[in-house]
Residue, then its C-alpha position, 0 to 999 in steps of 0.5 A: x530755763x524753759x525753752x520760751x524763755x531762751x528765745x530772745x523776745x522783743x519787748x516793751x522800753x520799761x524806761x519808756x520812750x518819750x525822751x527818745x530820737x526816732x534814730x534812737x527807738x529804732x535803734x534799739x530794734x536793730x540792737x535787739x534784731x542782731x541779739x536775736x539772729x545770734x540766739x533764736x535759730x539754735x533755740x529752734x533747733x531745741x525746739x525742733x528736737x523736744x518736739x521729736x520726742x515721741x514720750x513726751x505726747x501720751x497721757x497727761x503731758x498732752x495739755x501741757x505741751x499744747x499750751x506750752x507750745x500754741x500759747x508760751x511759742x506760737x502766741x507769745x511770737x504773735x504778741x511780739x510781732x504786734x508790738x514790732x509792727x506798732x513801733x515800727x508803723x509809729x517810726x515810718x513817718x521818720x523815714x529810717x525804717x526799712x520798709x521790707x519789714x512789714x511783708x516780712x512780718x505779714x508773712x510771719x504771722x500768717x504761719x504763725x496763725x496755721x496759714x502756711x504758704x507751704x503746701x506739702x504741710x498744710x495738711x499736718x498745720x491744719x490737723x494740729x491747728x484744728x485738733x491738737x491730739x494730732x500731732x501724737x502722730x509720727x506723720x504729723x508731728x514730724x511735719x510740723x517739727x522739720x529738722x535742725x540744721x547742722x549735722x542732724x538736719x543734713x542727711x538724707x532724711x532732713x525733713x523741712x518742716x512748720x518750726x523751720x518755716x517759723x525759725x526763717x520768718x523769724x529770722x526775715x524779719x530780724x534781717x529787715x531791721x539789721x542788715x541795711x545798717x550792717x551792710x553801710x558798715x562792711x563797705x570798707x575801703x569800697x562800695x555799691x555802685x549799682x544794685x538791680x535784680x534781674x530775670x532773663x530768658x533761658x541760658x545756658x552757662x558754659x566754662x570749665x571747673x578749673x582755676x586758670x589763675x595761674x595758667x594764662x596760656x590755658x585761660x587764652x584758649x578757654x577765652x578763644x573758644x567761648x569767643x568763637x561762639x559768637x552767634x551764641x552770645x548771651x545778652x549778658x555777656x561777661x566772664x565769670x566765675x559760677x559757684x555752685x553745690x548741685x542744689x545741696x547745702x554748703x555742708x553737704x556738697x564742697x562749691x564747683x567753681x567754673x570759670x566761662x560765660x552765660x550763653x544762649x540757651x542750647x548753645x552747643x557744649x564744646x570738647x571738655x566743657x561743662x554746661x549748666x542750664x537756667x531758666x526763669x521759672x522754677x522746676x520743683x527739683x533740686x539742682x539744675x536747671x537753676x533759676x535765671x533770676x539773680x540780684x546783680x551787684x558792681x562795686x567801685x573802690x579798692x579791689x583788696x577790699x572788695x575780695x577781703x574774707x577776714x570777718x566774712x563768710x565768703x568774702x566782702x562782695x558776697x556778703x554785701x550782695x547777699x546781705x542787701x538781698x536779706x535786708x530786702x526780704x527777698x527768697x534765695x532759693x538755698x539750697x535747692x536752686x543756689x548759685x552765685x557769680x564773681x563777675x568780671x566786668x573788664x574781662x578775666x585779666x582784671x580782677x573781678x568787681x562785680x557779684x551775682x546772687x542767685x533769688x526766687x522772686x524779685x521785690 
C-alpha cells in the first residue's frame, strides 16, 4: 500500500444519496472526519519522513516522485476538497452545517495550491511549485517537508515545515465537521452556559506555583497579599489557576501551574511571587509575554463532571473549551504562545467551573 492510499480520503456515496436526510448526508461527513483525525496525521508523519530521504531525488526517481507527490497527494487533496466543498454548499440551506468549514477549507486549498500564508517557507514552496528539481536541495526540501511530531519532531532542530502546514488544514477541517457534535456528546452531567472570546489590554499574572489545595492557611495569605493590591486590579478579576509550558510542547517542557489572579500590567511583583506578563499582539518569540487573547468558558452542572479526566486529555472543561475553539476554526497559538486557566468564579474556596483558552485570533 502506497502512502496515498493510507490516507483516509473522502469520496463520493457509490450508493448515492437521493434516499438520504440532509442529517443523514452530513453525517456521514462527520463519520469520515473522525476516521480521518485518527488516520492522516500519522500518514503525514510518513510522509514527512519519505520526503527527508535524500537517495530518493537523484536520477531517474526524480519524475516519479514529482507526480507521486504534486498529483497522487497535493492533487488528489484538491479533488476531495471540491468535492467536500460541493456537498457541503448543497447542505447549508438545512442549516446543520458547521459554517466554519469553508474558511477551513479556503485555507486549505491556498497552500495546497503554493500560496502559503507562512512567510519563512515561501521562498522553498514557490521554488518547488515553479521548478520541481528544487526540492534535490537540502534547504529546500527540508522546508517543504518539516518534522514529524513525536520524538522525531520534539528536539531542538524540530523544523515546522509545508507538509506540516498541509497535516494542520487537514486536520482543521475534519475539526469543523466533528467536533460540534463531539463536544454536545462530552457535556455529561454539565454544560456551557456561556462561551465568548476576549482580547483585553496588557496584564500582568501574578500568583505562586504551588498547590495550596491542602494548606488553607498558606492560601489566605497568598489571597491577603493578591488582595491588597487593589488599586492594581485587572478588569478581569478572578482567582485562578494559570498552566503553562514556557512556549514549548507539552512533551518536551512538564505544565507550571500557578495559583493567583490577572493584574494590571506592571503591577509590582511581591516577595516570592512569580509574574507572567500578556499582551494583545504577538511578539514573534516563544514563551512570555503570552498573548492576552483567550476563549472564555462557564459551566453549570455537577462540578464532578466537569473536572472528570477519564476519557479526556486534561479533563471535561478543558476539552469542551478547546474543542469548541477547534470546531470553530480559530488558531491556539501551541506551542509558542499556549496557555490555559481553570477559573474560579466564586473565589478559590469553591471549586472551579470555569476554563480559559489561550487563541491567536478571534472568529
Amino acid at each position: 500500500m502506497t502512502l496515498s492510499e493510507k490516507f483516509c480520503w473522502y469520496e463520493a456515496d457509490k450508493e448515492g444519496t437521493s434516499d438520504k436526510t440532509p442529517a443523514e448526508k452530513y453525517q456521514r461527513l462527520t463519520d469520515w472526519a473522525c476516521r480521518a483525525r485518527c488516520t492522516n496525521p500519522l500518514i503525514f508523519d510518513e510522509l514527512i519522513l519519505w520526503l527527508c530521504e535524500g537517495d530518493k531525488w537523484e536520477g531517474h526517481s526524480l519524475s516519479e516522485n514529482k507526480k507521486f507527490l504534486m498529483e497522487d497527494i497535493i492533487g488528489r487533496f484538491l479533488k476531495q476538497n471540491k468535492l467536500l466543498h460541493d456537498e457541503l454548499t448543497a447542505l447549508k440551506p438545512s442549516g446543520i452545517v458547521n459554517s466554519a468549514v469553508f474558511p477551513a477549507l479556503e485555507r486549505f486549498n491556498e497552500e495546497l495550491s503554493g500560496n502559503t500564508h507562512a512567510d519563512s517557507l515561501k521562498e522553498a514552496v514557490t521554488a518547488v511549485f515553479h521548478d520541481f528539481s528544487s526540492i534535490k536541495k537540502d534547504t529546500v526540501r527540508n522546508a517543504f517537508a518539516g518534522s514529524p511530531t513525536g520524538p522525531a519532531g520534539t528536539d531542538s532542530v524540530a523544523v515546522f515545515g509545508y507538509l506540516n502546514i498541509l497535516k494542520d488544514c487537514d486536520a482543521a477541517v475534519q475539526w469543523t465537521l466533528f467536533m460540534p457534535d463531539l463536544t454536545r456528546q462530552q457535556q455529561d452531567g454539565f454544560r456551557v452556559e456561556s462561551f465568548e472570546y476576549v482580547t483585553l489590554p496588557a496584564f500582568r499574572f501574578i500568583g505562586m506555583e504551588r498547590d495550596f489545595s491542602e494548606d488553607p492557611e498558606a492560601l489566605e495569605t497568598l489571597l491577603h497579599t493578591l488582595g491588597s493590591s487593589g488599586n492594581y486590579r485587572c478588569s478581569f478579576d478572578y482567582d485562578l489557576i494559570l498552566t503553562h509550558h514556557f512556549g514549548k510542547g507539552v512533551d518536551v517542557e512538564h505544565c507550571h501551574c500557578l495559583w493567583g489572579r490577572f493584574m494590571a500590567a506592571d503591577t509590582p511583583v511581591p516577595d516570592g511571587f512569580t509574574s507572567i506578563d500578556f499582551i494583545p499582539q504577538n511578539n514573534g518569540t516563544a514563551g512570555v509575554p503570552y498573548l492576552s487573547r483567550f476563549a472564555f468558558a462557564k459551566f453549570t452542572g455537577e462540578t464532578g463532571a466537569m473536572h472528570r479526566q477519564e476519557g479526556f486529555d486534561c479533563d471535561a472543561m478543558y476539552d469542551v473549551t478547546r474543542n469548541i475553539i477547534l470546531g470553530q476554526n480559530v488558531p491556539i497559538p501551541y506551542p509558542d504562545k499556549y496557555w490555559t486557566a481553570e477559573v474560579f468564579l466564586d473565589g478559590f474556596k469553591n471549586c472551579s467551573t470555569a476554563y480559559l483558552f489561550s487563541v491567536e485570533t478571534q472568529p
